[in-house]
C-alpha positions as CSV (number, residue, x, y, z in Angstrom):
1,X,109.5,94.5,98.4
2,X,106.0,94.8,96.8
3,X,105.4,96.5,93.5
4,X,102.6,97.9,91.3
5,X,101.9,98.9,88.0
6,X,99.3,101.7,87.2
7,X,98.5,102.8,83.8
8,X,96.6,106.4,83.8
9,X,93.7,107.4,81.3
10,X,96.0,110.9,80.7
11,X,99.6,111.6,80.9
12,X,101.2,111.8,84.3
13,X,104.9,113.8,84.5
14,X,106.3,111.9,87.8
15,X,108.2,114.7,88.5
16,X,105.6,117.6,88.3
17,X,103.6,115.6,90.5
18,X,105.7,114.5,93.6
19,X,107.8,117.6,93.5
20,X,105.3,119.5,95.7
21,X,106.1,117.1,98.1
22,X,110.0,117.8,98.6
23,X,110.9,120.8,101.1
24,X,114.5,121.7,99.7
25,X,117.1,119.9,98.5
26,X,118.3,118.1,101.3
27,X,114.8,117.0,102.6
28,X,115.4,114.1,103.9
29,X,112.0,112.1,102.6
30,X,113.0,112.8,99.1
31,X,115.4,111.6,96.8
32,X,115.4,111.4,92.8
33,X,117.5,108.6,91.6
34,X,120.0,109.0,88.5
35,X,117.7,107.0,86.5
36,X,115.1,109.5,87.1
37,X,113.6,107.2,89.5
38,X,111.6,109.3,92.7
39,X,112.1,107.8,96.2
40,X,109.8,109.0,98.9
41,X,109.0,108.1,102.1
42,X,105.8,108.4,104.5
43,X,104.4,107.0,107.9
44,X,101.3,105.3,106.7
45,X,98.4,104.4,108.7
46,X,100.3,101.1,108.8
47,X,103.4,102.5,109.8
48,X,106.3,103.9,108.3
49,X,107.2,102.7,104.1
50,X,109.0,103.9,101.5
51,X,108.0,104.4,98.0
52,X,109.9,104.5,94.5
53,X,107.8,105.8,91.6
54,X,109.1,105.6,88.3
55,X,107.3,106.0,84.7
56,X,107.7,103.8,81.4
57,X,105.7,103.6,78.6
58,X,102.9,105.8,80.0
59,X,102.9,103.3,82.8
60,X,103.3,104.1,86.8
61,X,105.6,101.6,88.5
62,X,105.8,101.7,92.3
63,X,107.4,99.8,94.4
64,X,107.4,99.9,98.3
65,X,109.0,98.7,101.4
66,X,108.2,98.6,105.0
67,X,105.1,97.9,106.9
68,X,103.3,100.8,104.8
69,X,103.9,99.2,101.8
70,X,100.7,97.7,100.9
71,X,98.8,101.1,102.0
72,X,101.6,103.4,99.7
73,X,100.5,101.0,96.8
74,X,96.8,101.2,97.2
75,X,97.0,105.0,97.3
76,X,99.4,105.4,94.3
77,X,96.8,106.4,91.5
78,X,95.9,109.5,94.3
79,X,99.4,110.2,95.0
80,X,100.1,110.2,91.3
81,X,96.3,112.7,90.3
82,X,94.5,109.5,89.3
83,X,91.3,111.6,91.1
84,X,92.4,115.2,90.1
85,X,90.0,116.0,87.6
86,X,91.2,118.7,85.2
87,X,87.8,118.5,82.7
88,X,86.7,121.6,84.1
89,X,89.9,123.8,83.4
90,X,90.3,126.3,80.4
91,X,92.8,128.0,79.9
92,X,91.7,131.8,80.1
93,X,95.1,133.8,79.5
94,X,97.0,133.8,76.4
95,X,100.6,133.2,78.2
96,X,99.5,130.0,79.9
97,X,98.5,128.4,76.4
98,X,101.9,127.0,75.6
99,X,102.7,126.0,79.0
100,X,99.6,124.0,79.2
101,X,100.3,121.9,76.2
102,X,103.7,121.7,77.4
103,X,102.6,120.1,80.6
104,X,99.9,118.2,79.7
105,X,101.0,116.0,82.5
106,X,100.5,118.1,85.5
107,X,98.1,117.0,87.8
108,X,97.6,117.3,91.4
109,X,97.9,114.3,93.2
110,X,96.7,113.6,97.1
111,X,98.8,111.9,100.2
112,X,96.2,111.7,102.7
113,X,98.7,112.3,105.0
114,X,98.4,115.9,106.5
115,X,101.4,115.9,109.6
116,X,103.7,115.3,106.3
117,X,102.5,118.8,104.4
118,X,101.5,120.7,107.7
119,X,105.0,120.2,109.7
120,X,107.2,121.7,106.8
121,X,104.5,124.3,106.0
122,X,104.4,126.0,109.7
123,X,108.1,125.6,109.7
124,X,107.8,127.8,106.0
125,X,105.5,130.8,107.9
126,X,107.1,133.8,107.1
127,X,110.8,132.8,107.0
128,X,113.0,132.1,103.5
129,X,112.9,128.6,102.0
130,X,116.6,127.3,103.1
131,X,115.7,128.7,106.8
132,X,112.7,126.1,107.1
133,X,114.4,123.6,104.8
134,X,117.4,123.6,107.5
135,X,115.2,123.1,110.3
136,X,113.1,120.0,108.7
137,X,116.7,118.3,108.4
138,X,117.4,118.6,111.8
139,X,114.2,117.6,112.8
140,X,113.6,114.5,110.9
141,X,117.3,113.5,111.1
142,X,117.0,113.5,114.9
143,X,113.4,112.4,115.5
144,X,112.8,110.3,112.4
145,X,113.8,106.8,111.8
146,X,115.6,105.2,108.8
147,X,113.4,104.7,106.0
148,X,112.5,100.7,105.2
149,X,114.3,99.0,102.3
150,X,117.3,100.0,100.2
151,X,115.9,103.6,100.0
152,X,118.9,106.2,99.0
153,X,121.7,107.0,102.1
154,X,120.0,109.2,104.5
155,X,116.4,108.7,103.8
156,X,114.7,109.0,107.0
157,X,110.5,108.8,107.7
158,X,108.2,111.6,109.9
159,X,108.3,111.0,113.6
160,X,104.8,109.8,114.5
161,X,102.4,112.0,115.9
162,X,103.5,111.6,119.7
163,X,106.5,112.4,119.0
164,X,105.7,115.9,117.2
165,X,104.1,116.6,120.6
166,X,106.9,115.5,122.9
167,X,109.9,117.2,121.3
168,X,111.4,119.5,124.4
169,X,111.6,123.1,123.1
170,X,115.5,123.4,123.0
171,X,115.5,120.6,120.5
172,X,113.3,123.3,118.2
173,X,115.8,125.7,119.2
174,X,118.5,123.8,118.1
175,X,116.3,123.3,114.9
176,X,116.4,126.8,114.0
177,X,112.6,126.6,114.7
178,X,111.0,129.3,116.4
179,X,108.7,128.4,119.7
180,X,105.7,129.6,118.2
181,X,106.0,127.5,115.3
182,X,106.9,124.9,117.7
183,X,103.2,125.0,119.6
184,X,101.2,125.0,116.4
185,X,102.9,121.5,115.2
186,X,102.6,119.9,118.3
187,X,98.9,121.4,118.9
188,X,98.0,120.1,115.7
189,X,99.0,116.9,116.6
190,X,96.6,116.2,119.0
191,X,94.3,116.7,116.3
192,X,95.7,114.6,113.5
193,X,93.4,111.8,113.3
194,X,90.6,114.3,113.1
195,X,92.5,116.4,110.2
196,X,92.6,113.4,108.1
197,X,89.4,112.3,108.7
198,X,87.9,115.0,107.0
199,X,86.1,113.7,104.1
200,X,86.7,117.4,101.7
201,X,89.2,119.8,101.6
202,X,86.6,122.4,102.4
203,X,86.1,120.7,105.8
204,X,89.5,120.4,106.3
205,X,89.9,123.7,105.7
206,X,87.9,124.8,108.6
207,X,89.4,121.7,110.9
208,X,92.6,123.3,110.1
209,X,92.1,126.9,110.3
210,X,90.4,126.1,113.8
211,X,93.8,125.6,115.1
212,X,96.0,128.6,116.9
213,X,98.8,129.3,114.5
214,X,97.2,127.9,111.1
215,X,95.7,130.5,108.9
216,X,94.8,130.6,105.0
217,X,98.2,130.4,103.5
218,X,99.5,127.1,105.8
219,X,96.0,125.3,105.3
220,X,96.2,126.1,101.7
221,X,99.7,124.5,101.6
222,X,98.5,121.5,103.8
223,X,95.3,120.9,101.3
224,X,97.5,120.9,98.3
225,X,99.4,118.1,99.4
226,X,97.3,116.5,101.7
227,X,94.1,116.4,99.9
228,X,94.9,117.1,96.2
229,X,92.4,120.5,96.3
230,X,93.7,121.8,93.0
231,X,91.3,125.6,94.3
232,X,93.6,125.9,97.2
233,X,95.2,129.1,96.8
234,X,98.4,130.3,98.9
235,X,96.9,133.7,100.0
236,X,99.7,135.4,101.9
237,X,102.4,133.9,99.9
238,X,105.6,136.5,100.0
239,X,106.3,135.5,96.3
240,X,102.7,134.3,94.7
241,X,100.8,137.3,94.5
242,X,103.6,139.2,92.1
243,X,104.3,136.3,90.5
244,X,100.9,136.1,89.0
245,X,100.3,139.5,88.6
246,X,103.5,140.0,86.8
247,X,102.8,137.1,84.4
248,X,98.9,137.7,83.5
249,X,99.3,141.9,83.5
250,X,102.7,142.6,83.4
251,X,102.9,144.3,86.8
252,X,102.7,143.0,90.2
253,X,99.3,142.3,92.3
254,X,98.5,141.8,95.7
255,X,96.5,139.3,97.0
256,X,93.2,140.8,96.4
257,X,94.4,141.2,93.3
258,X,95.8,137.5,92.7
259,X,92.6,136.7,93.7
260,X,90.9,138.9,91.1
261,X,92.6,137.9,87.8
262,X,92.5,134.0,89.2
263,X,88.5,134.3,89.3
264,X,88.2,133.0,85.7
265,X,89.6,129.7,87.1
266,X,87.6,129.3,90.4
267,X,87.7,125.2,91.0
268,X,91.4,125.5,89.2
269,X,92.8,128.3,91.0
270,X,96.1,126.3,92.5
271,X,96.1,124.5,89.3
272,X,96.7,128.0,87.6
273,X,99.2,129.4,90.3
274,X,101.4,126.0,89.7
275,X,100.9,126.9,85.4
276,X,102.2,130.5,85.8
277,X,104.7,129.5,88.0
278,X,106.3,126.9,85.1
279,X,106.1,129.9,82.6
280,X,109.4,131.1,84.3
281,X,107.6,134.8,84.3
282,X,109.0,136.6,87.8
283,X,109.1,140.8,88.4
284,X,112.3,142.1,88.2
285,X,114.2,141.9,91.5
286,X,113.8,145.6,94.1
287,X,115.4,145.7,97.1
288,X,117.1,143.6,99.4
289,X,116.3,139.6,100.0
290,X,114.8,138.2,103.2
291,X,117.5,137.1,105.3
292,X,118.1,133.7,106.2
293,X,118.2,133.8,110.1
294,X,120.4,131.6,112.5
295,X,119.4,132.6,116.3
296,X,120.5,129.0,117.5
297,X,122.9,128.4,120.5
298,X,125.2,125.6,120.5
């Protein structure tokens, strides 16, 4: 085991930070322990490690196992916002004021890591939550390995990139996982090193869209995580768009319209999205949910 201790110039809430990183309940790369403890794991540049974050008198502790360790540690102030820089950001709309004070501890942190955000984000294109949740199980319980150290029972770490590309297409059947969504992750792949060597999110962004089956809203999700772009909006979000119109107007936008009210924080835009989404606003529910589909054979 190897440990760290990082004390941050502004508040950090652990849990606002990291959450972004878990894909449902079950998702096999994060746990929260009972003493509020978060466990995650990751397949470093060093290979795979797992890492424990916890907070305690203002003060970031990690510690990490595995071959990755020493690379988790280095890059904790980035997973934990240490470079997000919120100086810029004003809060524009009177019903984000008390959520802001509230949550002075937001911030958007970074993995550097983009197969982590992309895989689970093209698995999220256009289907519910628990459908894509369901099939990054399967996935990493079959093609990941164990995670290193006394991590939490079932903690398992991304496949490498080789493997993304060599999983045989009934395997993403039996995943739930449609074949489309199949050829963009292991396309992207071939690319990773590339993806991550982009030195902004803007570049990135372009590296990413480049690629058949990534668009605004998966590169949006992957620059969030990946790079810590707190701008990155969702565009083409089911959900997003009414959920910010509803909470800054009072009735629901589209995308142009997200777009429009979210002008006032241009270089803070995702950073807003993630403030109206704590203010627990929503439309009232019309019509019939998506259906979680099931087309697998067995």
């Amino acid at each position: 085991m190897k440990e760290r201790a990082w004390t941050p110039d502004e508040p950090v809430d652990v849990g606002l930070v990291v959450g972004p990183h878990r894909h449902g309940g079950g998702d096999p790369t994060w746990r929260q322990g009972r003493d509020g403890a978060i466990w995650r794991t990751s397949r470093t540049p060093a290979g795979p490690g797992t890492l424990r974050v916890s907070l305690k008198s203002s003060t970031v502790y990690g510690h990490a196992w595995g071959p990755g360790a020493d690379w988790l540690l280095e890059t904790l102030p980035g997973l934990m916002g240490g470079d997000d820089d919120i100086s810029g950001f004003t809060v524009k709309h009177a019903v984000l004021e008390d959520v802001f004070r509230k949550h002075r501890g937001l911030r958007i942190g970074r993995t550097g890591r983009v197969m982590e955000a992309l895989v689970p984000a093209v698995l999220e294109q256009k289907v519910v939550g628990r459908e894509a949740w369901r099939a990054w199980r399967w996935l990493l319980n079959r093609y990941g390995e164990p995670a290193p150290g006394p991590a939490p029972e079932g903690m398992r770490v991304v496949p490498e990139p080789g493997v993304w590309r060599e999983i045989p297409i009934w395997a993403w059947h039996r995943s739930g996982a449609e074949a489309v969504r199949a050829k963009t992750i292991a396309t992207a792949a071939w690319h990773v090193e590339k993806l991550e060597s982009a030195s902004t999110s803007a570049e990135a962004d372009r590296l990413l869209r480049a690629l058949p089956g990534i668009g605004v809203w998966t590169s949006a999700e992957v620059r969030q995580r990946a790079f810590g772009d707190p701008d990155a909006v969702s565009v083409g979000d089911y959900h997003l768009a009414k959920i910010v119109g509803y909470a800054l107007t009072g009735e629901k936008a589209d995308d142009p319209g997200m777009m429009r009210l979210l002008e006032p924080y241009t270089g803070h835009r995702h950073r807003a999205t993630v403030l109206i989404g704590l203010t627990g606003l929503r439309p009232p529910p019309r019509g019939p949910r998506m259906p979680i589909r099931d087309y697998r054979t067995f």
